[in-house]
C-alpha positions as CSV (number, residue, x, y, z in Angstrom):
1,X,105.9,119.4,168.7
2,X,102.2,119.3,168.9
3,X,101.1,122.9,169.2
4,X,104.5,124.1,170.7
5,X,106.6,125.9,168.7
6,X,110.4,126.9,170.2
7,X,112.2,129.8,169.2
8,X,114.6,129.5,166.2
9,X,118.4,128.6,166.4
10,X,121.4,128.4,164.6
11,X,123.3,125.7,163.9
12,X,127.2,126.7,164.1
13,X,128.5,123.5,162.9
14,X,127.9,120.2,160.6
15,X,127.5,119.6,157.2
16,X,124.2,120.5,155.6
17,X,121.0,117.8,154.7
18,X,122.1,116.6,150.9
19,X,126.0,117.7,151.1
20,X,128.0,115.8,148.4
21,X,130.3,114.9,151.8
22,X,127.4,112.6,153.5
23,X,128.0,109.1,151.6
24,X,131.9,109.9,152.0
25,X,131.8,110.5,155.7
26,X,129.4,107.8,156.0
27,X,131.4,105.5,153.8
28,X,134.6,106.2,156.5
29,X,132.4,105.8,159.2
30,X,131.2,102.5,158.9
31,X,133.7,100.5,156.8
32,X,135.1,99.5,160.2
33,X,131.7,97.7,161.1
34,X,131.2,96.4,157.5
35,X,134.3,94.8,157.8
36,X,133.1,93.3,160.8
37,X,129.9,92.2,159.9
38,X,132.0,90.4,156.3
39,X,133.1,87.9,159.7
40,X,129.8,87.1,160.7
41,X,128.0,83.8,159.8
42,X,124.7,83.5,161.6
43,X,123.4,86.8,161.0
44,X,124.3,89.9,158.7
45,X,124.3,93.9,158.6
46,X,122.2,95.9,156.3
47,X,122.9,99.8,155.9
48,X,121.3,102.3,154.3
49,X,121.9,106.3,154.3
50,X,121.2,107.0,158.4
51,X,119.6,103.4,158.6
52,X,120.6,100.0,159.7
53,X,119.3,97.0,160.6
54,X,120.9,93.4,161.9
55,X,119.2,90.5,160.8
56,X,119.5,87.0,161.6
57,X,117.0,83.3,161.2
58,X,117.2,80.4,163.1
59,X,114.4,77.8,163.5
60,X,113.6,79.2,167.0
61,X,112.7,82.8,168.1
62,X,115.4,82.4,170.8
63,X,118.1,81.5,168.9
64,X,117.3,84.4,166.5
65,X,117.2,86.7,168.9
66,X,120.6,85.6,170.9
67,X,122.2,85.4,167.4
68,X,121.2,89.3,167.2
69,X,122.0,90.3,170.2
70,X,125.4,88.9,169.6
71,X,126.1,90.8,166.6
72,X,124.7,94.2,168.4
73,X,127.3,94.0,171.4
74,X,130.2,93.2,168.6
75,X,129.2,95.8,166.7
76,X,128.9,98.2,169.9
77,X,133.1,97.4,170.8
């Protein structure tokens, strides 16, 4: 980072970047929450690869962001 530089290591375990096995361990991974987020009805679940995002809109900022906050402690259980 920056101008430091660590010594090299090797990884003993994982899968590599671009294995055929990421969007099938990511599929299992997160059908549980996609399941949960099909019961939801004020605000929704996007995923993406490594990458998701909870979304929600109500006519106030609060509500939006109560709504969201909801979701991200269900989806933390």
């Amino acid at each position: 980072m920056g101008k430091t530089l660590s010594d090299p290591c090797h990884i003993h375990n994982g899968m590599p970047q671009g294995s055929p096995l990421s969007p099938i361990l990511s599929a299992l991974y997160t059908v549980s929450l996609l399941d949960l987020a099909a019961q939801w009805t004020h605000h929704d679940l996007m995923l993406y690869i490594n990458d998701s995002t909870i979304f929600t809109m109500f006519r106030t900022t609060k509500a939006a962001m109560e709504s969201m906050v909801q979701g991200f402690e269900q989806a933390l259980m």
